[in-house]
N, CA, C and O atoms as CSV, one atom per row, in Angstrom:
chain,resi,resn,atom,element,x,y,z
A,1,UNK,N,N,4.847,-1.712,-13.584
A,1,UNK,CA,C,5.646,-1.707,-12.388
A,1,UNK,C,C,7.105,-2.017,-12.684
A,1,UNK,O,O,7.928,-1.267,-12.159
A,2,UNK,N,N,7.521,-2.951,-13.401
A,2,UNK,CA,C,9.131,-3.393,-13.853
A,2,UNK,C,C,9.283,-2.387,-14.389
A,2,UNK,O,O,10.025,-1.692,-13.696
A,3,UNK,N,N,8.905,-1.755,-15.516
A,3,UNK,CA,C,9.374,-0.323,-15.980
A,3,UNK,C,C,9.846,0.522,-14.789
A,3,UNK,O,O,11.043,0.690,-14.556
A,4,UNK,N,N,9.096,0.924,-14.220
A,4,UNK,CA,C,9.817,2.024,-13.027
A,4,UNK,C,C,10.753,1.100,-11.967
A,4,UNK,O,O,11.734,1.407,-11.290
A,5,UNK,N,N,10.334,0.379,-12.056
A,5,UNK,CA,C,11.636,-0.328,-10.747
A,5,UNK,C,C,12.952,-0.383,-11.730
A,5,UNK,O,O,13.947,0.229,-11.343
A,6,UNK,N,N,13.008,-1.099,-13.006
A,6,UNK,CA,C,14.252,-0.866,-13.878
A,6,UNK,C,C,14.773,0.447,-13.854
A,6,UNK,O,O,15.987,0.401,-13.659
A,7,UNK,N,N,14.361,1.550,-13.969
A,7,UNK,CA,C,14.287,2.566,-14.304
A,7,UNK,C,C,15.324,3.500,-13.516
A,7,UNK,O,O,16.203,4.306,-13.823
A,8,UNK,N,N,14.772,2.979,-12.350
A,8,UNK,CA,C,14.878,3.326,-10.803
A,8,UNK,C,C,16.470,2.455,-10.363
A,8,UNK,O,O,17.496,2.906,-9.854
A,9,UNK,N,N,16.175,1.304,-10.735
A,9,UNK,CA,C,17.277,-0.012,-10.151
A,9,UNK,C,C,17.456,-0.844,-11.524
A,9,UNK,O,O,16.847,-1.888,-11.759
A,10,UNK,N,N,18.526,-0.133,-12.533
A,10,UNK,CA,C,18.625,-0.832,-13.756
A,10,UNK,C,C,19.857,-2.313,-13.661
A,10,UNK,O,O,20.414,-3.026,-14.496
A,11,UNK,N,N,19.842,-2.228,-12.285
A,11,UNK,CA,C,20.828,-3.819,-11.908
A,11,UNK,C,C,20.023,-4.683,-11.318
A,11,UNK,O,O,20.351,-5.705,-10.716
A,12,UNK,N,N,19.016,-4.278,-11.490
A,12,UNK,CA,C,18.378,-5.191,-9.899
A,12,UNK,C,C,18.426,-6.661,-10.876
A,12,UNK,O,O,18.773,-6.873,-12.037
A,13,UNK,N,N,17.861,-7.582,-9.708
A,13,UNK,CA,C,18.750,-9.118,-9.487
A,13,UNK,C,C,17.246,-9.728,-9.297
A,13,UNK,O,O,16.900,-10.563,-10.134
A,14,UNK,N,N,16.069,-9.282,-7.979
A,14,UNK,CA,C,15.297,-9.904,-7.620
A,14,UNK,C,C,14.503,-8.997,-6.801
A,14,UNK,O,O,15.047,-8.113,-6.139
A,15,UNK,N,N,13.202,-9.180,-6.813
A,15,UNK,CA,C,12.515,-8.326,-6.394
A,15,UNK,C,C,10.769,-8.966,-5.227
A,15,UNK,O,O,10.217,-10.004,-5.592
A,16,UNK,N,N,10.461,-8.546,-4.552
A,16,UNK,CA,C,9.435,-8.922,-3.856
A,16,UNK,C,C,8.279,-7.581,-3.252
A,16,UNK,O,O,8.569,-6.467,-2.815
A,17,UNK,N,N,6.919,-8.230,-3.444
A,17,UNK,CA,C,6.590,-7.123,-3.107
A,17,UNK,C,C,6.306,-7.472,-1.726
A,17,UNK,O,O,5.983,-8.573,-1.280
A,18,UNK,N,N,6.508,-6.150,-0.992
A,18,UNK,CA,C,5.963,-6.887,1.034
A,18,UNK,C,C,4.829,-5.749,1.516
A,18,UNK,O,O,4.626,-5.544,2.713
A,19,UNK,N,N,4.199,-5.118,0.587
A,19,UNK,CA,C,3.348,-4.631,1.445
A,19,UNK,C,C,2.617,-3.726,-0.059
A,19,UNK,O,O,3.156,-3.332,-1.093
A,20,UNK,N,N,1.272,-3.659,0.400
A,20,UNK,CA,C,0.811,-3.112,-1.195
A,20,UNK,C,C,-0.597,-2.655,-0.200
A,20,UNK,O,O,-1.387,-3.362,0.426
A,21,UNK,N,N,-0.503,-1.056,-0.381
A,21,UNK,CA,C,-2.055,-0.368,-0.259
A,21,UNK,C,C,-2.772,0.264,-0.767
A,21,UNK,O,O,-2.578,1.477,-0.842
A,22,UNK,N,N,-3.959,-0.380,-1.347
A,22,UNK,CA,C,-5.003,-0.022,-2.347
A,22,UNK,C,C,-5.693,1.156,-1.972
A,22,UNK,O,O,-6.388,1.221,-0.958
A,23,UNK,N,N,-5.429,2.551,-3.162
A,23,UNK,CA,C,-6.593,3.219,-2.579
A,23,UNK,C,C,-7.455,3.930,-3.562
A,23,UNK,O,O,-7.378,3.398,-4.670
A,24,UNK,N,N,-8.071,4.724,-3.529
A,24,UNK,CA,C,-9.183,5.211,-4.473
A,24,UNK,C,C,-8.284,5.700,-5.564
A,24,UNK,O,O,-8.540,5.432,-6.738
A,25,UNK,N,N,-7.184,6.447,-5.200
A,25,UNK,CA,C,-7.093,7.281,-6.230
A,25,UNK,C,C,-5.575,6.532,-6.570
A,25,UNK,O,O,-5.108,6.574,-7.709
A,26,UNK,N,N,-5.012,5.983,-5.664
A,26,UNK,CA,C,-3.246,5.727,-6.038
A,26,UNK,C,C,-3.113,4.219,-5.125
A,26,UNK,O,O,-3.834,3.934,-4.169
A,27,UNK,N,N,-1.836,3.223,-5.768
A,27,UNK,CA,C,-1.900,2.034,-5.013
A,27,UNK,C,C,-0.363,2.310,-4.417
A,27,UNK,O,O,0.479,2.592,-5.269
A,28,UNK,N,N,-0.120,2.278,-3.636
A,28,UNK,CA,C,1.346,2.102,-2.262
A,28,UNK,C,C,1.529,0.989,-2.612
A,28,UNK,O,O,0.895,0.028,-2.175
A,29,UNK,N,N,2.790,0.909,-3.805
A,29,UNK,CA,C,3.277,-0.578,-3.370
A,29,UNK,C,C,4.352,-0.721,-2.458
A,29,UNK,O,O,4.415,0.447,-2.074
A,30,UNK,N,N,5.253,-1.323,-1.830
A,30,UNK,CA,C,6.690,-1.811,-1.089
A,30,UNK,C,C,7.197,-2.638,-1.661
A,30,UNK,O,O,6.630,-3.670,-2.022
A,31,UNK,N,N,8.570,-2.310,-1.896
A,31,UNK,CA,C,9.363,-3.488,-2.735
A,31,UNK,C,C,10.439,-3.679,-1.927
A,31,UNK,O,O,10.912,-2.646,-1.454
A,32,UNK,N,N,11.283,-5.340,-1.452
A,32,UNK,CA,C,12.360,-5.796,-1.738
A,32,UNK,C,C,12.510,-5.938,-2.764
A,32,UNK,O,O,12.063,-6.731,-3.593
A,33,UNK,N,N,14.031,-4.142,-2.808
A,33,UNK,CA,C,14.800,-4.614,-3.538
A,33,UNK,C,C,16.354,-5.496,-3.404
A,33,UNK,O,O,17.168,-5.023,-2.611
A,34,UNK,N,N,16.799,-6.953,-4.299
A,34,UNK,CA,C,17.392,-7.372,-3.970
A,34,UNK,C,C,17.824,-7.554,-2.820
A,34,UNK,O,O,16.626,-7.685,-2.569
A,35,UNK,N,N,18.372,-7.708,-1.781
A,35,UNK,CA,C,18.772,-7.871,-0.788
A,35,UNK,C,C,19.247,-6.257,0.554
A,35,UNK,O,O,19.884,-6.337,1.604
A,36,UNK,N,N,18.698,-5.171,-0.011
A,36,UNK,CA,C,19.626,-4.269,0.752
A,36,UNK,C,C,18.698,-2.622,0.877
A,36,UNK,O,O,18.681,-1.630,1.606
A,37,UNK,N,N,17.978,-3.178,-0.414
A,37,UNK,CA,C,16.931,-1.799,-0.569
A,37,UNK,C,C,15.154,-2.202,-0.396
A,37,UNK,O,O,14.540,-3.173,-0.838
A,38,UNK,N,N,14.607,-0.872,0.533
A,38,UNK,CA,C,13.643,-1.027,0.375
A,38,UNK,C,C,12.672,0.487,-0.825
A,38,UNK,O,O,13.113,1.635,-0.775
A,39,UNK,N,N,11.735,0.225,-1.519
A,39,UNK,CA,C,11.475,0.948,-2.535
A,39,UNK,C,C,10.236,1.072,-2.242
A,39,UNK,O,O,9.620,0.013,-2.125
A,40,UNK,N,N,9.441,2.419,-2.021
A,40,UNK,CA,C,7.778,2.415,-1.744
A,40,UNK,C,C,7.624,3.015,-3.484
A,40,UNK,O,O,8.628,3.599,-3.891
A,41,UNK,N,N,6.975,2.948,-4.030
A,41,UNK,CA,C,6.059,3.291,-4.964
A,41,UNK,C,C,4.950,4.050,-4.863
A,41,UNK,O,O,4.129,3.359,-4.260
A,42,UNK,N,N,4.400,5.275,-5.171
A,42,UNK,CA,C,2.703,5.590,-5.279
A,42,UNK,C,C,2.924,5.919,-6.585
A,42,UNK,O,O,3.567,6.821,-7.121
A,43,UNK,N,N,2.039,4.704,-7.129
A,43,UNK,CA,C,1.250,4.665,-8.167
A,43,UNK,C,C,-0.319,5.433,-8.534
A,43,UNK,O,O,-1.320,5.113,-7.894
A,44,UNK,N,N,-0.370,6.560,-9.735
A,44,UNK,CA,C,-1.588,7.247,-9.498
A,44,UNK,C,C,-2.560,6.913,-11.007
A,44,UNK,O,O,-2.452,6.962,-12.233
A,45,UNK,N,N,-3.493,6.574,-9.981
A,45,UNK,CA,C,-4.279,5.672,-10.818
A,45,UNK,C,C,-5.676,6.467,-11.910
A,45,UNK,O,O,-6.385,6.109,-12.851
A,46,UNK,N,N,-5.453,7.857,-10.965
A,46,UNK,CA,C,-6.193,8.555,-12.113
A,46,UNK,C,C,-5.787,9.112,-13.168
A,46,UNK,O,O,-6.505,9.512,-14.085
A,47,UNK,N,N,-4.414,9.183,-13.091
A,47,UNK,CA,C,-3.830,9.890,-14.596
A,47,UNK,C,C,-2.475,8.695,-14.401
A,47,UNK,O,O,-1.707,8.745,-13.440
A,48,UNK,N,N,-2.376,7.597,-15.566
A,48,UNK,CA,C,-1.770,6.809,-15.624
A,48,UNK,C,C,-0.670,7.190,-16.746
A,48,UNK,O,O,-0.101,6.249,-17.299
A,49,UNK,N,N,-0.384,8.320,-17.061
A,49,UNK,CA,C,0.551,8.470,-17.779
A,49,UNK,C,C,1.377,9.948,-16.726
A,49,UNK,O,O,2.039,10.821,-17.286
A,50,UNK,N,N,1.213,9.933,-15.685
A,50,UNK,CA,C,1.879,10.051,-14.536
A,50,UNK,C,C,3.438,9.895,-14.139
A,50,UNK,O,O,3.818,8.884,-14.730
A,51,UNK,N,N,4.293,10.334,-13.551
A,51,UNK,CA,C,5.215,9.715,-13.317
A,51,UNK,C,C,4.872,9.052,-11.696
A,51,UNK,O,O,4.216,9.870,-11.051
A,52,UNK,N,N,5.152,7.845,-10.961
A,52,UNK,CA,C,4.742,7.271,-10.011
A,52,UNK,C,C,6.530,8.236,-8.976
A,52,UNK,O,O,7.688,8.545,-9.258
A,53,UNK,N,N,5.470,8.306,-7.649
A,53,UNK,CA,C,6.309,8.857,-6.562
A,53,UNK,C,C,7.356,7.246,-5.846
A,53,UNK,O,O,6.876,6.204,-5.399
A,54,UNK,N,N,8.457,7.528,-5.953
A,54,UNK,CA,C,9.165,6.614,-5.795
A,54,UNK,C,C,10.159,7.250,-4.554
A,54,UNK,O,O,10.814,8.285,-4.677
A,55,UNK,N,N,10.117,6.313,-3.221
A,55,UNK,CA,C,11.006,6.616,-1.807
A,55,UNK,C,C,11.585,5.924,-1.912
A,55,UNK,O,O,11.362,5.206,-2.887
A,56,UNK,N,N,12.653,5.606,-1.115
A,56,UNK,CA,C,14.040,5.067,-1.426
A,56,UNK,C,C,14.165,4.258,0.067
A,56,UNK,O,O,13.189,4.611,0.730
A,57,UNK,N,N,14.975,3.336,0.814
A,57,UNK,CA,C,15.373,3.582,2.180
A,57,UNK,C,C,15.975,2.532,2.425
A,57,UNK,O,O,15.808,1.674,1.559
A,58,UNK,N,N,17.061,2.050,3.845
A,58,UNK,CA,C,17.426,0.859,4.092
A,58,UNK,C,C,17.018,0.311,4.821
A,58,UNK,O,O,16.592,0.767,5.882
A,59,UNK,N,N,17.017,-1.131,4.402
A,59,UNK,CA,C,16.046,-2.043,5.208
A,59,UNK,C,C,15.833,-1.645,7.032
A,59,UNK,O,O,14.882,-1.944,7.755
A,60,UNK,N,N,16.955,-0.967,7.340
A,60,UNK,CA,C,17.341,-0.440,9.126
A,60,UNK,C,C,16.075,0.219,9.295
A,60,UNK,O,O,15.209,-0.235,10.043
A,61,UNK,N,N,15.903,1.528,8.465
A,61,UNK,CA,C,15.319,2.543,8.659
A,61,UNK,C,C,13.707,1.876,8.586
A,61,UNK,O,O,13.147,1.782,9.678
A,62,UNK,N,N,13.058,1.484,7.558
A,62,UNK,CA,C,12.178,0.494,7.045
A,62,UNK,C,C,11.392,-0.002,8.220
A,62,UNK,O,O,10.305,0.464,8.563
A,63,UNK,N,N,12.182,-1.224,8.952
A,63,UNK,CA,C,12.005,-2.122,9.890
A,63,UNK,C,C,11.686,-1.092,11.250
A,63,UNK,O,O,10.659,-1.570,11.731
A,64,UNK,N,N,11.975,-0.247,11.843
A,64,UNK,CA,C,12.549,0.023,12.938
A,64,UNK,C,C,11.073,0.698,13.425
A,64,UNK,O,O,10.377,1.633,13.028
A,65,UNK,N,N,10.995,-0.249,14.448
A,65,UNK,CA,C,9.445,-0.466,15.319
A,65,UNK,C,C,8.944,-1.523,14.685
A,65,UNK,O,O,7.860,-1.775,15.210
A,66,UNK,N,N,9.139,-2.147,13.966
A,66,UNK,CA,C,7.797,-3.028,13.470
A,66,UNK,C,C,7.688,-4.195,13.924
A,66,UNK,O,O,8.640,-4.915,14.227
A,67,UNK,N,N,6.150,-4.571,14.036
A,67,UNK,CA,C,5.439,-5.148,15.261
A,67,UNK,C,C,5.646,-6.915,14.342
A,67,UNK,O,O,6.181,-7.076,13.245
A,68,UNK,N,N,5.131,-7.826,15.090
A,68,UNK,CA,C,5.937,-9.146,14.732
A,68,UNK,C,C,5.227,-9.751,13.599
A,68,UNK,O,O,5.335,-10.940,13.298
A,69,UNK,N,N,4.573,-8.985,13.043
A,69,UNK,CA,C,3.734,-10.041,11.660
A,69,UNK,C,C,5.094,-9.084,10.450
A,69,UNK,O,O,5.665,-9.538,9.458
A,70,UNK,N,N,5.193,-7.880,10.999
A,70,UNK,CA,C,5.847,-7.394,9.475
A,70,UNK,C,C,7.469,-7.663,9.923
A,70,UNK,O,O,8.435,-7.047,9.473
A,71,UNK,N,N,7.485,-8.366,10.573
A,71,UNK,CA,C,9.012,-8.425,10.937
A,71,UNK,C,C,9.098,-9.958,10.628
A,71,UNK,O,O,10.205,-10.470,10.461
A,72,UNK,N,N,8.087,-10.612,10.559
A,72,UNK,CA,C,7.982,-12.191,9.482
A,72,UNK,C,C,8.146,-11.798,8.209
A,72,UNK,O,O,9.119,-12.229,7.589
A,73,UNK,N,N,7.254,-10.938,7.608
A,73,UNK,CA,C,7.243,-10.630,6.188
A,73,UNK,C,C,8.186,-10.736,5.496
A,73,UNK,O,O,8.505,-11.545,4.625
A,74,UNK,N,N,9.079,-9.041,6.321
A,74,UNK,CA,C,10.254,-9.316,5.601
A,74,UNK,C,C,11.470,-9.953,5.626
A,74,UNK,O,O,12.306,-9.838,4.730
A,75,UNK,N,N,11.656,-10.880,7.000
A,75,UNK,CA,C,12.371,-12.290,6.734
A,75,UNK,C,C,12.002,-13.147,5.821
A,75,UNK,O,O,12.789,-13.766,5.105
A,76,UNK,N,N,11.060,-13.217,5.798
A,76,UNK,CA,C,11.157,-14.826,4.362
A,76,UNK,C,C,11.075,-14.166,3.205
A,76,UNK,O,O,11.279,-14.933,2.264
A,77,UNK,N,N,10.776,-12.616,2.745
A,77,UNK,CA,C,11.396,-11.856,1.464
A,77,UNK,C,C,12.649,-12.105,1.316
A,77,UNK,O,O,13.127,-12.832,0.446
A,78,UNK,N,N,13.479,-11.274,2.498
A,78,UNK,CA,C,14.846,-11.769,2.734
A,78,UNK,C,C,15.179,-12.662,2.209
A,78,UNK,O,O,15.859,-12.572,1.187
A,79,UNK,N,N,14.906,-13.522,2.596
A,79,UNK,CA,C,15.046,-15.095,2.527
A,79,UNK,C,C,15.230,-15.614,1.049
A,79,UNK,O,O,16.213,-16.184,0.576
A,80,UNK,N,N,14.061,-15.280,0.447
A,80,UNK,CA,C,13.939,-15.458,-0.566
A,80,UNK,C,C,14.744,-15.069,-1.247
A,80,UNK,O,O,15.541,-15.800,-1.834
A,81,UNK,N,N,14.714,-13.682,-1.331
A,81,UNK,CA,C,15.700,-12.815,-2.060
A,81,UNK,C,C,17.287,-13.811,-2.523
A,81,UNK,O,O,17.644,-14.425,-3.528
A,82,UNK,N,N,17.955,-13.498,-1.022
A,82,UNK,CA,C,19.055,-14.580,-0.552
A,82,UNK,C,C,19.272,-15.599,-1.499
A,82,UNK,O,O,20.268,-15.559,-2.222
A,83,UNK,N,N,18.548,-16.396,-1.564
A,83,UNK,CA,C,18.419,-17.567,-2.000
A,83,UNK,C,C,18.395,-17.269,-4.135
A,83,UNK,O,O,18.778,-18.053,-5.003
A,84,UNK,N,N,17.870,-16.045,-4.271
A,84,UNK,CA,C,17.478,-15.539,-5.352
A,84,UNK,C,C,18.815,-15.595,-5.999
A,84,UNK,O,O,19.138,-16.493,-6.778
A,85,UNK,N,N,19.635,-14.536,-5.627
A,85,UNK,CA,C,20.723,-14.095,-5.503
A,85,UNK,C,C,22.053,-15.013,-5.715
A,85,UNK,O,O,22.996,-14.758,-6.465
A,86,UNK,N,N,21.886,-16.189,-4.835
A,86,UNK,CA,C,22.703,-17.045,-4.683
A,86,UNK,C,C,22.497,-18.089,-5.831
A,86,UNK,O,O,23.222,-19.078,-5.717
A,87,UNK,N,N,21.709,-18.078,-6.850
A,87,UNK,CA,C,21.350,-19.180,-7.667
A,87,UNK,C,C,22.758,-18.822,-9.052
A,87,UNK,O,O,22.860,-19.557,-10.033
C-alpha cells in the first residue's frame, strides 16, 4: 500500500485510512491524504502484480451527503492529520 500511495503522493506528510471494503476479488481502500486529499484505491487481489485503480478527489466532493457517523470519521482523521502535520 505505501508503495502506491508514494508513488501516487511522493510528498505526502501523513496518511489515514477512513474507510476500507473487503471483497472477493479486490479490497476499496480510502485514504486521508495529508490534510486536503482524498485517495480511493482498488486493490486486485487476484492478480497481485496488477497495477491498483487509484481515484483522486477533494475532501468537498468526498463528504458531500454524508450521513453523521462518516462525517465523525473524517473529523478526527482530520484531526489527526492536523496535528500530524503540525509536529
Amino acid at each position: 500500500m505505501l508503495i502506491v500511495l508514494r508513488k501516487h503522493f511522493p510528498n505526502i506528510k501523513t496518511v489515514y485510512i477512513i474507510d476500507w471494503i473487503p471483497e472477493q476479488g479486490e479490497d476499496i481502500i480510502t485514504f486521508l491524504i495529508d490534510t486536503s486529499v482524498i485517495a480511493q484505491i482498488e486493490f486486485d487481489l487476484m492478480d497481485l502484480d496488477s497495477e491498483p485503480t487509484v481515484e483522486i478527489c477533494s475532501i468537498d466532493v468526498y463528504s458531500n451527503g454524508f450521513r453523521k457517523l462518516a462525517q465523525i470519521k473524517l473529523a478526527v482523521a482530520l484531526d489527526l492529520a492536523h496535528r500530524d502535520i503540525e509536529r
